[in-house]
N, C-alpha and C positions, 0 to 999 in steps of 0.2 A: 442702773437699777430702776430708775425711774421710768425708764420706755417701758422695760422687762412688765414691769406691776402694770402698768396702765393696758398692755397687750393682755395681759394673765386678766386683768377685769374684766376686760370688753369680751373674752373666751367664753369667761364664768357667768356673763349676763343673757349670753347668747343660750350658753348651757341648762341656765334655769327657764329660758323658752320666751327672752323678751326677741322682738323682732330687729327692733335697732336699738344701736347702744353709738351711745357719744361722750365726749369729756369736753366742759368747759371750766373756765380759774373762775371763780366768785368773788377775784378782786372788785371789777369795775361793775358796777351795775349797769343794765341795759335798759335806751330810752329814758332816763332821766324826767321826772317831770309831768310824763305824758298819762302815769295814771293819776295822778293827781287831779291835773285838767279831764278827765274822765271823771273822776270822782265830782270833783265842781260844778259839772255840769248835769249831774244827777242821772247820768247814763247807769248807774247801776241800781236805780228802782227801788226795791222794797229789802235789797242783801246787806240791809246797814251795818253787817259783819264786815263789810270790805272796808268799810272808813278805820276801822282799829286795825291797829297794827302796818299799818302805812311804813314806815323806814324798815319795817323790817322782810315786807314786800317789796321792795325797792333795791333792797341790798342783803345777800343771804348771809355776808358777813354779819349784818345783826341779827340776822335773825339767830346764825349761829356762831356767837365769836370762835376767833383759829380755823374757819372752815379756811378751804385753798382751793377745793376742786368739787363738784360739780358732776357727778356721773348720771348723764340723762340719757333712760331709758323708754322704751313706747313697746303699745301692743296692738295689732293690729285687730280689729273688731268688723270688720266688713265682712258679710256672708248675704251671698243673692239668690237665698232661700224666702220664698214666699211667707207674709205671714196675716193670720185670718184678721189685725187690726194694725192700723197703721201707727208704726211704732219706731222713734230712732235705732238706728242700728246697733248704737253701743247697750242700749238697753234690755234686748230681748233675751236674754238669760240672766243670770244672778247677775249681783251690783259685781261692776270690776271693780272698783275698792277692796275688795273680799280678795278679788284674782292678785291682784296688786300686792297685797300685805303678805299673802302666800309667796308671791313669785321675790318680791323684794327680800323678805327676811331671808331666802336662799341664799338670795345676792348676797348681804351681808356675811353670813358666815364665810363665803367663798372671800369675801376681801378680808375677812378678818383671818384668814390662813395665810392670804398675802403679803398683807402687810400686818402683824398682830397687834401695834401698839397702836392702831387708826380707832377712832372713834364715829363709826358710821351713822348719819340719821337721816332717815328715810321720811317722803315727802311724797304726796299722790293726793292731789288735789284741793284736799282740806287744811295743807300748810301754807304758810306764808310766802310763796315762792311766785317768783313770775315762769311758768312752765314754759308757754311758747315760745318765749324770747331766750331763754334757756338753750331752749330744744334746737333752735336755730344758730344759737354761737356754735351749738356743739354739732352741727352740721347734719342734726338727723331731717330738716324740712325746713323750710320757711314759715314766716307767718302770710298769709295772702288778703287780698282787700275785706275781706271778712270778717279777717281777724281771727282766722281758725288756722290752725297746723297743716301747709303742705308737702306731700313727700314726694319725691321723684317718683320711687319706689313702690310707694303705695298709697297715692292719690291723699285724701281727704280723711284718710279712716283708722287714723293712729292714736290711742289715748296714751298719756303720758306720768311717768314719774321719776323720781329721782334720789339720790344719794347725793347727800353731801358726808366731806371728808375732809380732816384735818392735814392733808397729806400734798403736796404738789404732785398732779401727774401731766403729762402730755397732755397738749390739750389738740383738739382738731379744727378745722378751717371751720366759718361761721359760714354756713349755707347762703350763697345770692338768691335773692331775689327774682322768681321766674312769672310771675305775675304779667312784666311789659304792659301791655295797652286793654291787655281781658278785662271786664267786668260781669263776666256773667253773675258772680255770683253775689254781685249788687242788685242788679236786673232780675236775679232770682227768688227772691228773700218775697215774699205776698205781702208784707207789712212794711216794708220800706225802711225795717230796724238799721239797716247799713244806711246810715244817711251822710258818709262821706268814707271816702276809703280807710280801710283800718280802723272806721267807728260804728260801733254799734250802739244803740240805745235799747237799752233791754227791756224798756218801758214799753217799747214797741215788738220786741221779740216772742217769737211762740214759743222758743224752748222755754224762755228764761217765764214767761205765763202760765203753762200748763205746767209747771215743775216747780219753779221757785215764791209764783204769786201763790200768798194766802187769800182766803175771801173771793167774792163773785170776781168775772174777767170782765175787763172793762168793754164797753159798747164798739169803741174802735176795732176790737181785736176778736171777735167773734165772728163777725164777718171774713175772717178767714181762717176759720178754725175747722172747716170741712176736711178731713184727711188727716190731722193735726190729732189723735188722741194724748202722745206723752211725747213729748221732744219736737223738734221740727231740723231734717233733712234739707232740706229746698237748699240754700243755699253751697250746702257740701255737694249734694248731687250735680249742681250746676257746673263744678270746676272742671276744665278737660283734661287734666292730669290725671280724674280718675282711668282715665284708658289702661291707668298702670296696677290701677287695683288689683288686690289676688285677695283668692277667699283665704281670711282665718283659718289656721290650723291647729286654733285652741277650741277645742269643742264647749264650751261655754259661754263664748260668743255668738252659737249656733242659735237658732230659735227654739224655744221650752215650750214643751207641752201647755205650760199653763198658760199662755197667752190665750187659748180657748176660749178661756175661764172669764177672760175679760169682757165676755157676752153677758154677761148675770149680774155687771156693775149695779144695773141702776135699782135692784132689788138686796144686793150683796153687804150683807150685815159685817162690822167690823173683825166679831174672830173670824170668821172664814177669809175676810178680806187676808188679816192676817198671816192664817196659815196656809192660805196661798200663796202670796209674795213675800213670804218675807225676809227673804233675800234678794228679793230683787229691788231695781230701780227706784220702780212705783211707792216702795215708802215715803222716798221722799215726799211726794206732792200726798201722799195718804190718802182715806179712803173719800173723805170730803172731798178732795182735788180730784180724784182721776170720776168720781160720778160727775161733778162740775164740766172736765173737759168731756167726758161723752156724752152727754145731754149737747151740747155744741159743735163737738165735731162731728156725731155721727146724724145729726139733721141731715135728710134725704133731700 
């Protein structure tokens, strides 16, 4: 019964249009420790959301007591369609959050025919969950010296969420390691944010600057903000796995007309701001932040 359900999930995840689907148990938490010593060391900058809720990032069993299993799902977001402003990949159509909550709650009802008495709770990004490390028991990629998700299958360019469930199911092999001796994508990063394998300092990071920092960017970090309007690639581009990349077959991950529009920032009053993006990315950093990052990045 227990193969049966766990095969009938991975069917159903696939069904609702995730790319990979994995199963890991949420007994033992993975890495023990190591975000703490991130956290201590001030690697997470200005997100002083991440210091709360600590044990329960650490172990999904607090976060959800009775959980058992772990159904970790990804969507693939790469399309090598041109676009008129330079923009991470996962960003240039609506927020996947949105795609996510659509394609998950699918999920759910398909496992709740499965199994009826399961209690499913879904998880994409803004939950207390360690993704990548997830994502890798459950054998969908590795984490690489980055610290970003790598896939055999599809390189650099998968974003992730997940199910947890009260339920034991099969679980699958935890994905090795294929990293070996690379470091391109330490070598890659223009700000030097990977300052040892597996660590990032996001103090130094552009994603985590042009997205996450409020207020002006600091002096260090401007000097490489050429190219850099919302997110920063460098280091995902760098990985040679991407050779396995394939385009997205979710048209929403495509590039949106409105990126255009991103020409008129530095004039562009807050409702238009809004009713231009407002499903997209770009809320986050709002309409402060992304004038901020192009007065910077788009310096000739």
């Amino acid at each position: 019964m227990i193969s049966t359900a766990s095969e009938q999930i991975k069917s159903a995840a696939r069904i609702c249009g995730f790319d990979c689907v994995g199963i890991a148990a949420s007994a033992t938490p993975p890495f023990p420790g190591i975000l703490r010593d991130w956290l201590a060391a001030g690697h997470h900058a200005g997100m002083r959301w991440m210091e709360r809720r600590v044990k329960e990032r650490e172990d999904p069993f607090v976060f959800v007591p009775g959980s058992q299993s772990l159904i970790c799902v990804a969507l693939n977001c790469y399309s090598s369609e041109p676009t008129p402003f330079p923009i991470a990949q996962y960003a240039r159509n609506v927020d996947y959050h949105l795609l996510f909550r659509e394609k998950l709650a699918a999920l759910v009802k398909s496992i709740k025919d499965i199994l009826p008495e399961c209690l499913p709770i879904t998880c994409c990004d803004t939950s207390p969950v360690l993704e990548r490390a997830y994502a890798e028991r459950a054998g969908i990629g590795w984490i690489g010296k980055s610290s970003q998700l790598i896939s055999r299958n599809f390189g650099t360019w998968l974003l992730l969420g997940e199910v947890l469930i009260n339920r034991e199911l099969i679980t699958d092999q935890p994905h090795p390691n294929m990293c070996g001796l690379c470091d391109r994508c330490m070598r890659a990063c223009p700000t030097g944010a990977i300052e040892q394998e597996y660590v990032v300092d996001c103090r130094r990071c552009l994603s985590y600057c042009t997205i996450e920092h409020r207020g002006s960017l600091p002096e260090s970090i401007t000097g490489s903000m050429r190219g850099h309007l919302f997110g920063c690639d460098d280091c995902l581009q760098a990985c040679p796995f991407n050779k396995f990349a394939r385009e997205t077959i979710e048209p929403r991950f495509k590039a949106g007309n409105h990126l255009s529009a991103l020409a008129g920032l530095p004039t562009m009053d807050e409702s238009t701001f809004e009713q231009l993006f407002c499903k997209t990315p770009f809320m986050r950093a709002g309409l402060a932040g992304m004038k901020r990052n192009f007065a910077a990045a788009m310096v000739l």
